[in-house]
C-alpha positions in Angstrom: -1.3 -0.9 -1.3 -0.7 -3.7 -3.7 -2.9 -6.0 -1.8 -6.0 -3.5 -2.2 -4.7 -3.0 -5.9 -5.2 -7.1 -6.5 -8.7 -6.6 -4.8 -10.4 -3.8 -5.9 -8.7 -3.8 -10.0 -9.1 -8.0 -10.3 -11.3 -10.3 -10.4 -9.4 -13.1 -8.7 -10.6 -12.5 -5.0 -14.5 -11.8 -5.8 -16.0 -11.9 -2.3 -12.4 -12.7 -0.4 -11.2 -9.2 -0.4 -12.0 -8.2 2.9 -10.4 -11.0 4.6 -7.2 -10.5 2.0 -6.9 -6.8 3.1 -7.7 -8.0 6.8 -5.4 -10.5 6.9 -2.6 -8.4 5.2 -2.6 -5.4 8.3 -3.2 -8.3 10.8 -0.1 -9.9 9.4 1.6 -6.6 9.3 0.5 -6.5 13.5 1.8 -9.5 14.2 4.8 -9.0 12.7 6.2 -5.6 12.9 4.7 -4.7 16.1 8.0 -5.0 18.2 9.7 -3.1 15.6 7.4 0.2 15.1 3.9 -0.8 17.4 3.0 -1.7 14.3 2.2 2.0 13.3 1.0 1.8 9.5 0.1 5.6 9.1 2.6 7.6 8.7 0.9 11.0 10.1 -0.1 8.9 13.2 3.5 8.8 14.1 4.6 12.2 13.6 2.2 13.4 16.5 4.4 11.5 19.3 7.8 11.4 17.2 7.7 15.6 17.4 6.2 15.9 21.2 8.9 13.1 22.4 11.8 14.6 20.3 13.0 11.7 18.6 13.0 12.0 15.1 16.3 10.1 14.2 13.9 7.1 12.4 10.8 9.4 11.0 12.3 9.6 7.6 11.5 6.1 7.1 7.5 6.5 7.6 7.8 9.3 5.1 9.9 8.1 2.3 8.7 4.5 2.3 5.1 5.4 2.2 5.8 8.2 -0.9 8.3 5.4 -2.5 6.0 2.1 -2.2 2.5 4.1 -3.5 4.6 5.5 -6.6 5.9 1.7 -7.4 2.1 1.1 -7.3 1.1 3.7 -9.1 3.7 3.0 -11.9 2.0 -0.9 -11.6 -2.0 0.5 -12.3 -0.2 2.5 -15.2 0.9 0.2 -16.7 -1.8 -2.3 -16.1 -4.5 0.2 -17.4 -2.2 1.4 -20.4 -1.7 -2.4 -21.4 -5.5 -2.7 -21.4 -6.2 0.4 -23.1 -3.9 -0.4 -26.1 -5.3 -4.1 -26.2 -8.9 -2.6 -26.2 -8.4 0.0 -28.9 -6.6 -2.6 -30.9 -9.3 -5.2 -31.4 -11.3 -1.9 -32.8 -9.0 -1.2 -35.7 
């Protein structure tokens, strides 16, 4: 979520944003693969977590997804807030 933040509300990448976000979920493939198949979505692993029974590590898809886009969230806040007071500012 950061990484599309940086892309999509900066100028910094320009035309690179595509490999950034790319290269991000391949990293998070090569990486975390042997630890969750490299699931990102967290509704994509409730399907087999609920027909094979095991739900003793679900929690984690849930909360961390809810936890990491509110931390983000909080981020564009205050990124947009900071902006907004500058702006009106330099029109007093």
């Amino acid at each position: 979520m950061s990484v599309i933040f940086v892309v999509v509300y900066t100028r910094g990448l320009k035309q690179f944003g595509g490999i950034a976000i790319g290269g991000i979920v391949g990293l998070d493939i090569f990486f975390l693969a042997f630890i969750s198949g490299a699931s990102m979505n967290p509704a994509r692993s409730l399907a087999p977590a609920l027909v094979s029974g095991v739900l003793n590590n679900l929690w984690i898809y849930w909360s961390a997804t809810f936890i990491g886009t509110s931390v983000i969230a909080l981020m564009v806040r205050e990124m947009f807030m900071s902006r907004v007071n500058l702006s009106s500012s330099k029109f007093k």
